[in-house]
C-alpha positions as CSV (number, residue, x, y, z in Angstrom):
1,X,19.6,97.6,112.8
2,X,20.9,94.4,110.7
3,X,20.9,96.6,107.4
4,X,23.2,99.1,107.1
5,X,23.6,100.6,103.8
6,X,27.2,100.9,103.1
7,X,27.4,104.7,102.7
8,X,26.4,104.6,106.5
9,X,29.3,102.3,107.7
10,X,32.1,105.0,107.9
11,X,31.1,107.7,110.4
12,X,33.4,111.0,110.0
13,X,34.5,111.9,113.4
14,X,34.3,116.1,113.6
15,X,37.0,115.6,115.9
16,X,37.4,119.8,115.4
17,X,37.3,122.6,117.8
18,X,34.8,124.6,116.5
19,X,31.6,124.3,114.6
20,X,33.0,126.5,111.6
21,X,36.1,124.1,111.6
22,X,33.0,121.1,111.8
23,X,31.3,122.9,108.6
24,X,34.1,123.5,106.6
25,X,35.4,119.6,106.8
26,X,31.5,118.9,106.1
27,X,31.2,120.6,103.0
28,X,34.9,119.5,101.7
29,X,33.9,115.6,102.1
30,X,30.4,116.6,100.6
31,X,28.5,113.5,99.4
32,X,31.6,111.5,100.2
33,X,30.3,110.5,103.8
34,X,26.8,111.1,104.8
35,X,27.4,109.9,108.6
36,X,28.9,112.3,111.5
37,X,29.9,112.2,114.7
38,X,29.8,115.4,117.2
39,X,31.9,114.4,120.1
40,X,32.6,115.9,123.9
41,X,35.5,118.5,121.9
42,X,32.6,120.4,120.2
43,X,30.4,119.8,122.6
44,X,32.0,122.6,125.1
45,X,32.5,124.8,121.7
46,X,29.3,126.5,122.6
47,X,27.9,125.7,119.0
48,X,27.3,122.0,119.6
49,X,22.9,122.4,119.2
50,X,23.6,124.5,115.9
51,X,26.0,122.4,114.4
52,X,23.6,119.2,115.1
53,X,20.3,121.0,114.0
54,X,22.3,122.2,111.3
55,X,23.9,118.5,109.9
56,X,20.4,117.6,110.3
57,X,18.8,119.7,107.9
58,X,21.4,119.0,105.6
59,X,20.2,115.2,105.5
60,X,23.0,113.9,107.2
61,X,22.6,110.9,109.6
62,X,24.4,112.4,113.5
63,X,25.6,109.9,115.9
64,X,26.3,112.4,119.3
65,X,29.5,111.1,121.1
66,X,28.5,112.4,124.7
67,X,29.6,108.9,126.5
68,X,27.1,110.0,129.5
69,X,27.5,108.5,133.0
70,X,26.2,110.3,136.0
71,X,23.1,109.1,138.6
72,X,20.5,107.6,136.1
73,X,18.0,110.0,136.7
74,X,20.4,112.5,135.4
75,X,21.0,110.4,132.7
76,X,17.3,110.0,131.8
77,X,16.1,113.6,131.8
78,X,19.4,114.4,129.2
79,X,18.4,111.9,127.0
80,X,15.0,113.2,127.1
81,X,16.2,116.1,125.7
82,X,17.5,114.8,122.5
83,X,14.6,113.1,121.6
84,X,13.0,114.9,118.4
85,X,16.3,116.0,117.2
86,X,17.3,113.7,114.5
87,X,20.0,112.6,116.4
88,X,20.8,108.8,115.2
89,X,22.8,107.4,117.9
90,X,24.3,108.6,121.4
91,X,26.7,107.3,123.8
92,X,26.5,106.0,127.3
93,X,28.8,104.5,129.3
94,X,28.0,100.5,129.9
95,X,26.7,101.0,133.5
96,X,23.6,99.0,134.2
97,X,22.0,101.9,135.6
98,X,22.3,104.3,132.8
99,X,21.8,102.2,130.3
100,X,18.2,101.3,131.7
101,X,17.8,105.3,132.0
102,X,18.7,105.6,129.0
103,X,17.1,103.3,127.5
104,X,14.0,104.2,129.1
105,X,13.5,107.8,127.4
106,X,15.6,107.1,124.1
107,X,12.6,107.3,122.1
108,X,13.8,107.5,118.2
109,X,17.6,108.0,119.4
110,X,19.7,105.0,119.4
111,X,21.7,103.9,122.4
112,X,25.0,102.8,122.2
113,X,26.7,101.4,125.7
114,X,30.3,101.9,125.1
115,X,31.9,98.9,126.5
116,X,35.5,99.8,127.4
117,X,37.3,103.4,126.3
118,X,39.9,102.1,123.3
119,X,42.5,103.9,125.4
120,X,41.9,101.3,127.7
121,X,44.4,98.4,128.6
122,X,44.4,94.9,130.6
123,X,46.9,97.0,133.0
124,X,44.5,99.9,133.3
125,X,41.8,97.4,134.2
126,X,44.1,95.7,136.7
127,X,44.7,99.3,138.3
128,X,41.1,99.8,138.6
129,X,40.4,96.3,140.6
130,X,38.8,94.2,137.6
131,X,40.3,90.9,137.5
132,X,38.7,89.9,134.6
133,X,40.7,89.9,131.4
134,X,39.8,93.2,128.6
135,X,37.7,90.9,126.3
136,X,35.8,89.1,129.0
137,X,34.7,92.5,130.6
138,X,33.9,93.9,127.3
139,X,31.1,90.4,126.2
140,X,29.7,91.0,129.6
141,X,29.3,94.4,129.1
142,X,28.1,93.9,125.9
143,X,25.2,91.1,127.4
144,X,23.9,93.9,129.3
145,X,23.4,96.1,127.3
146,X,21.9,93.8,125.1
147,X,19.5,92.9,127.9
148,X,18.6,96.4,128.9
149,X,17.4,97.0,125.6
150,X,20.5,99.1,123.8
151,X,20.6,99.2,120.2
152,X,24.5,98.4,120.2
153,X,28.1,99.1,121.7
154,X,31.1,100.7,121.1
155,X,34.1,97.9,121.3
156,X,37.6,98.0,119.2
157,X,37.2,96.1,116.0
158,X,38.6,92.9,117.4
159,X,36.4,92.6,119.7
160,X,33.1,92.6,117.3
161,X,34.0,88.8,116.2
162,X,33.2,87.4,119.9
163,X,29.9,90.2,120.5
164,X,28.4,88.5,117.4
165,X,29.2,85.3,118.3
166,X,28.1,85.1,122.0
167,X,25.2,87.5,121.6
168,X,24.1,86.7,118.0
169,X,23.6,89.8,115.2
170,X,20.9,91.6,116.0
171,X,23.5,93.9,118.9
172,X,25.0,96.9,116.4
173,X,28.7,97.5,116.7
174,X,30.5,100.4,116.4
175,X,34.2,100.4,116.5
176,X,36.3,104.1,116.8
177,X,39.6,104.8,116.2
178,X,40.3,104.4,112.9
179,X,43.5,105.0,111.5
180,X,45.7,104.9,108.6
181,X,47.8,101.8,107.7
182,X,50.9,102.6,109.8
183,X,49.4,105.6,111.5
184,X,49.5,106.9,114.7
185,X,47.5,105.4,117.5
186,X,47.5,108.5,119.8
187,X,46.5,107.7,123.2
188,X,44.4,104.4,122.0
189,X,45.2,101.1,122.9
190,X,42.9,99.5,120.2
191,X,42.6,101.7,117.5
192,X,41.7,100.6,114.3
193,X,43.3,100.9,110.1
194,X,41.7,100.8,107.2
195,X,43.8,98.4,105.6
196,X,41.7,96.2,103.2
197,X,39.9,94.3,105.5
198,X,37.6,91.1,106.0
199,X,33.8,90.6,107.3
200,X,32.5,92.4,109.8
201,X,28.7,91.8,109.0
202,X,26.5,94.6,108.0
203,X,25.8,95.2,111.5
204,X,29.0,97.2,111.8
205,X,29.6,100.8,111.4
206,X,33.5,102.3,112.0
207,X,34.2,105.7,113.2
208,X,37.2,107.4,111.7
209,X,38.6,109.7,113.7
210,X,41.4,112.8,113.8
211,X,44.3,110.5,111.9
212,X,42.2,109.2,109.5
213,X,40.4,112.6,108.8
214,X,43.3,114.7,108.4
215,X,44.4,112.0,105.4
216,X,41.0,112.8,104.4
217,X,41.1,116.4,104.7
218,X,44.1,115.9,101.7
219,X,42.3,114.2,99.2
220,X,38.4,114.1,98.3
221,X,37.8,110.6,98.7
222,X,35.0,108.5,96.9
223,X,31.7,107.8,97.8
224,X,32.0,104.8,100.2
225,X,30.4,101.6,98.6
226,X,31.7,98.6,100.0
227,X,31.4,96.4,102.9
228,X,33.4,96.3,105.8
229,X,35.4,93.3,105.8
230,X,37.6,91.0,108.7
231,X,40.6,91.8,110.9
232,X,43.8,90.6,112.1
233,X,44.7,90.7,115.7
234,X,48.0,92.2,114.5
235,X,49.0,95.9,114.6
236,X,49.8,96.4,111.5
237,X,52.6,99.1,112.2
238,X,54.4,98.0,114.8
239,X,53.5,94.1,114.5
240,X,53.0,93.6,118.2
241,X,49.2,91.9,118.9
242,X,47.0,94.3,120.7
243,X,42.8,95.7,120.5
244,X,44.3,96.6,116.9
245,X,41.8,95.5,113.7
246,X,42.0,96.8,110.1
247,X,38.3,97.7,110.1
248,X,37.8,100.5,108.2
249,X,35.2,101.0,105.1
250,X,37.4,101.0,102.1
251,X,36.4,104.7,100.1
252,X,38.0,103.6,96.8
């Protein structure tokens, strides 16, 4: 997991309602991005299998956003499921117990223990009953899954800094929400822009999701051939500090 070619550091969110919609943006990017991710919208589309089976025959790497968390044996026998698939990655919420499930019948699909929901904020914690502050909740999180086995996490991109430092560089981080310089966040506290940005190690993929996409959708963009780089702890549209970092893959 330490080597990730830089063509597979930008995953293309199919944020889309339907698989058609899915196909179309597929083939407009064409060898522009070679990393997707199929998330819960298409996955109540009724066209979610076809559209996987379908990216996977095409040679395209599939990370599938399904963010489970029920009982672990629940948890275990739908992860079962996508084994043999060619799916690359898939979601689980950072519960001990579902990682472990998860974990235990991933076979040659990669776990990813999203830490905290980007939406999320140290207010939304405090309503919850965590007294801990965002970031400390997210490392700990982030140790677990580590422990149980998980090949990385989901976290915002200011948050990847203090994973790698704490838990070393092995952990794969994946950080959604990435939007245009001056975009809108939508309903994310700790989205992401793809200002030019600073180092984020090759153990760092970014997801780009419905902003960044529809800029995307514009213009053919470039095959993407350069490193991710750092972050400021700065929005960058509003200047207010927040789970905000420029960490996009640049596609020029």
């Amino acid at each position: 997991m330490n080597a990730i070619p830089p063509r597979e550091r930008l995953i293309a969110a199919l944020d889309v309602p339907t698989a058609a919609a899915a196909r179309l943006l597929v083939e407009k990017l064409g060898d522009s991005v070679s990393f997707y991710k199929i998330g819960l919208e298409l996955s109540t589309s009724g066209e979610y299998y076809a559209l996987l089976d379908w990216l996977v025959k095409r040679g395209n790497r599939v990370f599938c956003d399904l963010k489970l968390h029920d009982i672990p044996e629940t948890v275990r026998r739908a992860v079962a499921n996508l084994r043999g698939r060619g799916v690359t990655f898939l979601t689980v919420h950072a519960d001990r117990g579902v990682m472990g499930a998860a974990v235990q019948e991933k076979g040659d699909v990669g776990i990813l223990a999203v830490t905290v929901l980007t939406s999320t904020s140290q207010a939304d914690l405090a309503e919850q009953g965590y007294a801990s502050k965002l970031d400390d909740l997210v490392i700990t999180r982030a140790r677990a899954a580590a422990e149980l086995g998980c090949d990385g996490v989901i976290c915002s991109g200011l948050e990847v800094a203090g994973i790698k430092a704490k838990l070393g560089p092995k952990l794969l981080a994946v950080t959604p929400g990435i939007r245009p310089a001056g975009g809108d966040a939508g309903d994310r506290s700790a989205s992401s822009t793809w200002r030019r940005p600073s180092a984020m190690a090759p153990t760092t993929s970014s997801s780009a999701g419905r902003s960044a996409m529809r800029k995307i959708r514009r213009r053919r963009p470039k095959p993407c051939s350069r490193p991710l780089r750092g972050y400021s702890g700065r929005d960058p549209g509003s200047g207010r500090n927040c789970r905000t970092a420029p960490a996009r893959v640049d596609l020029q």
